[in-house]
C-alpha positions in Angstrom: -82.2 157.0 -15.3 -80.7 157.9 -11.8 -84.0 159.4 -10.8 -84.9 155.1 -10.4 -82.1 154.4 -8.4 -83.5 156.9 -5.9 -87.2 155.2 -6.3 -85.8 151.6 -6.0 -83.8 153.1 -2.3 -86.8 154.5 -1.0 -88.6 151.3 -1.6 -86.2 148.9 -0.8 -83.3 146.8 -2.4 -80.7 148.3 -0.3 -80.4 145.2 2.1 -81.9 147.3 4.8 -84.2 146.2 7.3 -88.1 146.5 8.1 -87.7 149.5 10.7 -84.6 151.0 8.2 -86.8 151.1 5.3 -90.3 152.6 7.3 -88.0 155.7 9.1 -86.5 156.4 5.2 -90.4 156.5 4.0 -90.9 158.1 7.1 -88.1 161.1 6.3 -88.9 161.4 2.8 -93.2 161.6 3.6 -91.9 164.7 5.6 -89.5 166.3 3.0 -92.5 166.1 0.9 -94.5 167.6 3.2 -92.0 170.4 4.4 -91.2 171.1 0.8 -95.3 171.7 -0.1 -95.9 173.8 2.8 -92.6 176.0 3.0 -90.6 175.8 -0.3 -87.5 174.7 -1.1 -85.2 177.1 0.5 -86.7 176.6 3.8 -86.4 173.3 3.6 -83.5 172.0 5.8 -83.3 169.2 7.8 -84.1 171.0 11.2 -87.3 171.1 9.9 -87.9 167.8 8.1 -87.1 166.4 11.9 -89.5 168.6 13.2 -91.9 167.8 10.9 -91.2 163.6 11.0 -90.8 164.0 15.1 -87.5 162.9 15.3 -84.7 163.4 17.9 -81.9 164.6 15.6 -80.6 165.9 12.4 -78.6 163.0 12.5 -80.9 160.4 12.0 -81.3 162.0 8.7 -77.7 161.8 7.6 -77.4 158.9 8.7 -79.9 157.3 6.1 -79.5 160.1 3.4 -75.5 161.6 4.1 -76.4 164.9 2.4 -79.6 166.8 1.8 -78.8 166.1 -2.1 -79.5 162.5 -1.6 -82.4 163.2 0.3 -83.6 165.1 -2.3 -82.6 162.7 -5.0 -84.6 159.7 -2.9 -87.5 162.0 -2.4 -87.6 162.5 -6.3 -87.2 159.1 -6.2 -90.2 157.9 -4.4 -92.9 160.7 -5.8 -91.9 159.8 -9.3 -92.2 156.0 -8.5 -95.9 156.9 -6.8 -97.1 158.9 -9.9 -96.1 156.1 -12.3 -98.4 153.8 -10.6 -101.2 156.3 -11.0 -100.6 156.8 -14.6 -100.0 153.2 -15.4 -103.4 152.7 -13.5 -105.0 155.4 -15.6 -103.4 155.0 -19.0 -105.0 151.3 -20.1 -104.0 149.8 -23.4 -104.8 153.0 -25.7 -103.0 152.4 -29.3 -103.7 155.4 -30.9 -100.9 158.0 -30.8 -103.2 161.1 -30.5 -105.1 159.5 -27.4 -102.1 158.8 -25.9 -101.2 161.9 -25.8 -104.5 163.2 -24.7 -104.9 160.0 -22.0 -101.2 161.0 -20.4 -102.0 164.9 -20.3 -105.2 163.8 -18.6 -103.8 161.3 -16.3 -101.2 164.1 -15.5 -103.4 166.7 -14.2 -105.4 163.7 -12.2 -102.3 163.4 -10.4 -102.0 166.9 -9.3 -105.5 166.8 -8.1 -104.9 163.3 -6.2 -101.9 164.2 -4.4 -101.6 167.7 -4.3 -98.5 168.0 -1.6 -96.1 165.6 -3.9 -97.2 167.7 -7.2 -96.0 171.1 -4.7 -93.1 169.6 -3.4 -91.8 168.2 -7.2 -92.3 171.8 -8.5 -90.6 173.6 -5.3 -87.7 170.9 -6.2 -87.4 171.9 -10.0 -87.4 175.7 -9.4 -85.3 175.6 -6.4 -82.7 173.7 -8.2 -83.2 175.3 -11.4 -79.8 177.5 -11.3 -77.7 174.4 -10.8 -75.6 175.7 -8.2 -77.2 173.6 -5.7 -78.1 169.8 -6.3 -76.5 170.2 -9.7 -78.0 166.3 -10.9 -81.3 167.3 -10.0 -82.0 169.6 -12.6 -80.7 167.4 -15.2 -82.9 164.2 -13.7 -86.0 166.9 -13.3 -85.6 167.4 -17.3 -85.9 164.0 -18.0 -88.8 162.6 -15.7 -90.6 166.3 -16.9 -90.2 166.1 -21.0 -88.4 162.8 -21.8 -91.8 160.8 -22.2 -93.4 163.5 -23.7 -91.1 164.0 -26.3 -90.6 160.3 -27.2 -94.4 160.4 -27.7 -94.3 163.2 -29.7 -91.6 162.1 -31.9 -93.3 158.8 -33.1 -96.1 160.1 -33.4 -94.3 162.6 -35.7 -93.0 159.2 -37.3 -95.8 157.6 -37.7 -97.3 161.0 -39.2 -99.8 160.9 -36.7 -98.5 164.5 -35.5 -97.3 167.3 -37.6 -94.3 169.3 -38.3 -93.3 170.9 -34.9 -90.0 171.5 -32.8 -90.5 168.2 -30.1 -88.9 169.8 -27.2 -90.8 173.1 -27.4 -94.0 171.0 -27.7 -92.9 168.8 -25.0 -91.7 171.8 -22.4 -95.4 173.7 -23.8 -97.2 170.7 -22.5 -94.9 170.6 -19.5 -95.7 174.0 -18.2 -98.8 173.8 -18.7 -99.5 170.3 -16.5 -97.2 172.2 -13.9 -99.4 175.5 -14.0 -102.3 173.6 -12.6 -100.2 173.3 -9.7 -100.6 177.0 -8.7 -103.7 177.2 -9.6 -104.7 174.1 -7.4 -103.4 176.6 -4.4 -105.6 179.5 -5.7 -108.9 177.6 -6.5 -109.1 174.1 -4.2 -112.7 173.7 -5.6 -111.1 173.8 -9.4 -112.6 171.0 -11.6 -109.4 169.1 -12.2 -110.9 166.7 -14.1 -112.3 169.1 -16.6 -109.7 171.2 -16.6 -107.2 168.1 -17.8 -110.0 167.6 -20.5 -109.1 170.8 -22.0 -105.6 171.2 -21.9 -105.8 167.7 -23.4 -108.2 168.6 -26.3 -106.3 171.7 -26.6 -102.7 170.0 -27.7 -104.1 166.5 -29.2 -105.6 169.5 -31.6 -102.0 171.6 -31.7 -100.0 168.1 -32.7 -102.1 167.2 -35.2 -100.9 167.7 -38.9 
């Protein structure tokens, strides 16, 4: 997926150097940041190089060309951060229906744990959403939102662990509702996120079921 091209750049195997590599991190740490605070549309690159304390717009072209790369790389590097967490979270559970519940749990953790990358992801997905601008992202956004979910959900549904249901209305229910905590994360900071994941987890390991 193109989504791990843009990871793999932020990280490294470009052939850049030590200093190229930290001021790309450095750029796409304040994207992230701009994004969370001010939204997608006021995101441009006079304020990422306010934000990152930089001396010119063009220090950001010159890494990233266009802000759709930059966008693309940022994807990129908080989609590559929260499949370490889950990885970290997810252990060796075998039984589909855990699984499920485990990643909808380890989802929400996420949001809790890094709150400003879970902000700027979703300002990404709905600024993009109309296609006219960024026109990849959405489609990479689709794929990195529902793709795993719906691959679970469909062997489970082989293995007649889950019952009869559409997978990609499942997968897009489960989807909005991770992203929902999101919001509510800005309304309640004290929220129990932890219990909260509990629940939606309990809540559609029960709706899959047969």
């Amino acid at each position: 997926m193109q989504v791990n091209n843009a990871g793999r750049e932020f990280g490294g195997g470009l052939g850049l150097t030590v200093t190229e590599e930290a001021r790309r991190a450095q750029i796409i740490d304040a994207t992230i940041d701009t994004m969370a605070e001010l939204g997608y549309r006021k995101t441009s690159f006079a304020r990422i190089v306010e934000r990152a304390g930089l001396s010119s717009t063009r220090m950001i072209s010159y890494h990233f060309g266009t802000k759709d790369e930059l966008i693309m790389a940022t994807i990129g590097a908080i989609v590559d951060l929260q499949d370490r967490f889950l990885q970290q979270r997810l252990g060796e559970e075998t039984d589909r229906a855990a699984m499920l519940g485990a990643y909808i749990r380890s989802e929400v953790a996420f949001l809790g744990s890094h709150p400003r990358h879970a902000r700027a992801l979703l300002e990404i997905a709905t600024g993009t959403a109309a296609g006219d601008e960024a026109p990849l992202v959405p489609l990479v956004l689709k794929g990195v939102a529902t793709g795993r979910l719906e691959r679970q959900l469909q062997q489970g549904q082989n293995e007649g662990v889950f019952g009869e249901f559409d997978v990609e209305v499942m997968a897009m229910a489960i989807r909005q509702a991770i992203d929902g905590v999101t919001a509510k994360l800005a309304r309640e900071p004290d929220l129990d996120i932890d219990a909260y994941g509990r629940e939606l987890a309990e809540l559609f390991t029960r709706a899959a079921r047969p």
